[in-house]
Each structure stands twice: as C-alpha cells, then as structure tokens.
N, C-alpha and C positions, 0 to 999 in steps of 0.2 A: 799459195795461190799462184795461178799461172796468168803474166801478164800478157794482154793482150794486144796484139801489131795494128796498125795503122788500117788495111786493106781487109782486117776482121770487125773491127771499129766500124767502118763504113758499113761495111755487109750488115752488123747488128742493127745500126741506124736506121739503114734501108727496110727491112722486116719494121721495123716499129711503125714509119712513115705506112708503107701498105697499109698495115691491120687500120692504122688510122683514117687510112683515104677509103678503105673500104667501111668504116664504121658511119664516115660523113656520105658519102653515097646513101649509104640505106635509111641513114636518119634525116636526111636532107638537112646539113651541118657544113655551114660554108667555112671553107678555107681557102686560104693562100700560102704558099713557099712565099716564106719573108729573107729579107739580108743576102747571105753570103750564100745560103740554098736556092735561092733567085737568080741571083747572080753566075751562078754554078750551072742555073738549069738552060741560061742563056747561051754563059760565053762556053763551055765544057761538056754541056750536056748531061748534066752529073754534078758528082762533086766539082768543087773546087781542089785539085790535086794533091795541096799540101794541109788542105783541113779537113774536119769531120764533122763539121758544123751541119746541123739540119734545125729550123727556126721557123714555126709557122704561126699567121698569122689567125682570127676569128673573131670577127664583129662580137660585140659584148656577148648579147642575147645568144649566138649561136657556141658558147664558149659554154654558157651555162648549160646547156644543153647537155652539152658534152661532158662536163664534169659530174651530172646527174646519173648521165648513162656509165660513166666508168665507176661509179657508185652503185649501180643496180643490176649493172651485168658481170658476169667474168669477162677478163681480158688476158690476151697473152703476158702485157707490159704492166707493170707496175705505171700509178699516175697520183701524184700529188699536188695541193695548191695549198693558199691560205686558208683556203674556206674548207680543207678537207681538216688539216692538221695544223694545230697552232703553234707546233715547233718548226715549221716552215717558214721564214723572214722572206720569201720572194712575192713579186704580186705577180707572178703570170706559173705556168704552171710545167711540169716537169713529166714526162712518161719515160720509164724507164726499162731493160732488160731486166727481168729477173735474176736470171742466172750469174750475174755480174755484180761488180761493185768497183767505185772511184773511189781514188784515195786522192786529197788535194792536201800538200804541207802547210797549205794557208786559210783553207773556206774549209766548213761543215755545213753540216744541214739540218741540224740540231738533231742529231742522231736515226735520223733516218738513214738507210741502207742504200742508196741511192745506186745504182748501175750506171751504163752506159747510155746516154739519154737524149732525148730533142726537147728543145723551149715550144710550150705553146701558151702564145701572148694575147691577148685578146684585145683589142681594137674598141675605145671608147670614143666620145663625143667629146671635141674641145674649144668650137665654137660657134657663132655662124659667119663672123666673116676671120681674115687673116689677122687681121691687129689684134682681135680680141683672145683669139686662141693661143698669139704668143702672148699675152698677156694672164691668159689660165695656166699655161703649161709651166712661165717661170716657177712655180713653189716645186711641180713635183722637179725639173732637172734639179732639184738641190735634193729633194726628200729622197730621190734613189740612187744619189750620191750615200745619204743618209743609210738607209737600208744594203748597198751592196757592204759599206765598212763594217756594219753587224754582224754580216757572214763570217768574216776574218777570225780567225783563229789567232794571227800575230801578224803583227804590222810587215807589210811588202812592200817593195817599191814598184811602182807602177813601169810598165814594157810597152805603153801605147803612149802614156801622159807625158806633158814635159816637164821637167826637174822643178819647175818652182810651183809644182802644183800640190808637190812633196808635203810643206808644212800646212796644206790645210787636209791631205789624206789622212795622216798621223794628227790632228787636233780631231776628227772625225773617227779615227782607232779608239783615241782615248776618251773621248765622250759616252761612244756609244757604248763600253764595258758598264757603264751604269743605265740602260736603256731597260723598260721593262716591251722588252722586242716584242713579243705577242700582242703587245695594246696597240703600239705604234705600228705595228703590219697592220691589223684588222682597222683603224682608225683611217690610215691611208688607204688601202681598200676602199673605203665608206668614200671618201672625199673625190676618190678617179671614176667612182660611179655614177657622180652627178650628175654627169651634162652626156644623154641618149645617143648612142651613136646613129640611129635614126634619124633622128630629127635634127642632128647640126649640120653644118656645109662642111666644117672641119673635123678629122680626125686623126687619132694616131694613137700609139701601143705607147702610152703614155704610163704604163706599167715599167717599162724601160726607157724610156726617153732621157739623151743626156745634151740635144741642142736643140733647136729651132728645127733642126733638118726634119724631124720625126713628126714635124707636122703636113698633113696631107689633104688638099683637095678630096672630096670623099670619093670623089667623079669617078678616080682610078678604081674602087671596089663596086662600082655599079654592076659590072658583070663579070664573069671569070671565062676562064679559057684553060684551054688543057696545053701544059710544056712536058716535053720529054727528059726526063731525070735518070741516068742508068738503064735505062731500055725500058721503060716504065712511062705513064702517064701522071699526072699530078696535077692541080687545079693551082691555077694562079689570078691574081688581080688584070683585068683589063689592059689595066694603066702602067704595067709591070716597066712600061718602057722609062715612063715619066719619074715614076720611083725609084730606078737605077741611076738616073742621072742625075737624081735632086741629092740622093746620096753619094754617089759614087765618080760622080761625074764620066770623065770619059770611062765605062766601067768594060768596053770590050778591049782596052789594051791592058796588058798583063802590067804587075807590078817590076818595080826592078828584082832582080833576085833576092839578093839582101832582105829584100821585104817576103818573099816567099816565106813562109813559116807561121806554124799554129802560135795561137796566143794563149793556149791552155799550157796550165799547170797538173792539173791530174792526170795518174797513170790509172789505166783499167784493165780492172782483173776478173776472170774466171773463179765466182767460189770454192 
C-alpha cells in the first residue's frame, strides 16, 4: 500500500466535506464546521496548515436525518455510527474515503476498514439554564473518557494530557478490556438523547465533550452563514465568533511553533 502525504490527505478531506454540504443543501440538513475546521476557516481560510482535521457539527434531528439518507442512498464516502454498526464504540459518526484505509498503532474500530475521514458530531440538548447543563454534562466528560480508552488497542501515553493524568488513563485501559463495548455504546447513546436540542437554551456535541467549554448558548446555532474554506463555501454557526473564543481563546494568533503539529497517530494509505 501506497502511503499517503499530507496535501493528498487534505485534498481527500475536502471531496468528502463537498459531497456532504452538497447532500445537506438538497436535503435541507443543517450543519456547521466545528473545532480546528472553524478555526481554519477563520484564521487560514482552509485548513489549519499543519493539520487535516475537518469536524462537523448537526443538531440531533438533523444528524438523523442524515444517517437515514447515507443508509438509502449511494454515496461516494463510506459513513459509519453507533446506530449503523455495533462494532463501532464512537457516539458521533465517521464518513470516510473508500479507496483508503488508517492504520493507527494504538485505536481500532472494531474491524471496520475505516479511510481517511471527518468526525460528524451531532449536537444535543443539555439544559435550560447554565448550572443545570454543567451539572448534566458531568457523567458524560467521564463516560467519553470511558469510551475513547475502549478504542485502544495498548495502553499510550497521552501527547495533549498532563503526566498525572497517567494512572487513571491506564486504570481506564484496564477496566475497559473486560467491557461488554456494544451495550455500553448503545446504552450511552440512549442517555445523550434525552434532553431535545430544541427545546433546551443549552447545548453541546456532548457526544465528545471532555470540559465545561463544550457547553454552548444554543443562541450561536440560531442561524448559519456561509465561510470560505479552500476556495469553497461552507455553512457555519452564527455564533462561530463566540465559540472560538469560549474554546480557543485568543484563536486569531498563531500558536508557538513547538506547538505547530498534528496530534494524530494514524498513517493513510491508498489500498
């Protein structure tokens, strides 16, 4: 297998995003560029230079939507979740290149064939005022703590966390080898679905949520607007401003170089 360079990575990314903004156009299927693809479409107009992250967001309802349609229609990309395959441990869901495949030393995906890929996370309801939503969201920061060490293959040390976080990543490796993953996915599933992203004042992609930050005024998704991504158009959140700064803080000045660098571990290949 031929692997594949950084500025093909991107290029594959980008085809996937299209077919997708073109699928939510005609099905009337809201999204937003979430994270470091937000941030990218801000400060860079694009990517982020030294990553290949692309991460989008979709209010529950319009999430399902869209996993119904990539179950009844053909698509160029391969697209997986919980609720399609239950060897799948993630709660938000994955669209990938076909032609492709990751190799990671440390994560699987319970045997699925996975490519080159974008996260699409869907956006739930967490509360209706702030106290109470950080007061919902504590169980999952711990449950997807939970769920990412099930992916693991063999114990890592962590390249973002700081060193004393160590002994509970590794008591979390060695618990979850006895986990019956499939119950414990679809069971967590069940319990992030509870509270309507409609009808709360609070939400957040509580699917991945690992602090308080992930919790959002919903105000920012009231409406979307179009940002220019690689010569391209893309729909983003309102609020997009508010949400780079609750995350990111000052997010228009660059990091120091040192910090410059992807945090993936997978290399991608050409089948």
């Amino acid at each position: 297998m031929r692997e594949i360079e950084l500025d093909k990575i991107k290029e594959i990314d980008l085809g996937i995003l299209l077919e997708i903004h073109k699928i939510c156009i005609e099905q009337n299927i809201r999204y937003s560029l979430a994270y470091g693809t937000l941030l990218g479409a801000i400060r860079h107009k694009g990517f982020i230079p030294w990553d290949d992250d692309i991460d989008i967001f979709m209010p529950r309802e319009d999430y399902k939507r869209f996993i119904s349609y990539c179950q009844t229609h053909d698509t160029s990309f391969g697209f997986v979740s919980c609720e399609i395959d239950a060897r799948y441990h993630r709660l938000y869901g994955k669209a990938w290149d076909k032609r492709t495949i990751i190799k990671d030393p440390f994560t699987n995906y319970g045997g699925i064939d996975i490519g080159v890929n974008i996260d699409i996370m869907p956006l739930d309801g967490i509360g209706h005022t702030l106290s109470q939503a950080k007061q919902n969201i504590k169980p999952f920061i711990y449950s997807n703590k939970v769920i990412s060490a099930m992916s693991w293959d063999r114990y890592r040390r962590s390249i973002t966390n700081p060193w004393y976080t160590e002994p509970i990543r590794f008591g979390l490796f060695c618990a979850t080898r006895f986990f019956n993953k499939a119950h414990y996915t679809a069971k967590l599933n069940q319990r992030i679905q509870m509270n309507s992203f409609e009808k709360m004042e609070f939400v957040a992609a509580v699917c991945d949520t690992k602090t308080f930050k992930a919790i959002k005024d919903k105000k920012i998704y009231a409406d979307y607007v179009m940002l220019d991504f690689e010569g391209y158009q893309f729909m983003a959140m309102c609020g997009y401003d508010i949400f780079l700064r609750e995350i990111y803080g000052d997010y228009m000045k660059l990091p120091p170089i040192e910090k410059r660098i992807s945090n993936h571990n997978d290399i991608a290949y050409f089948k």
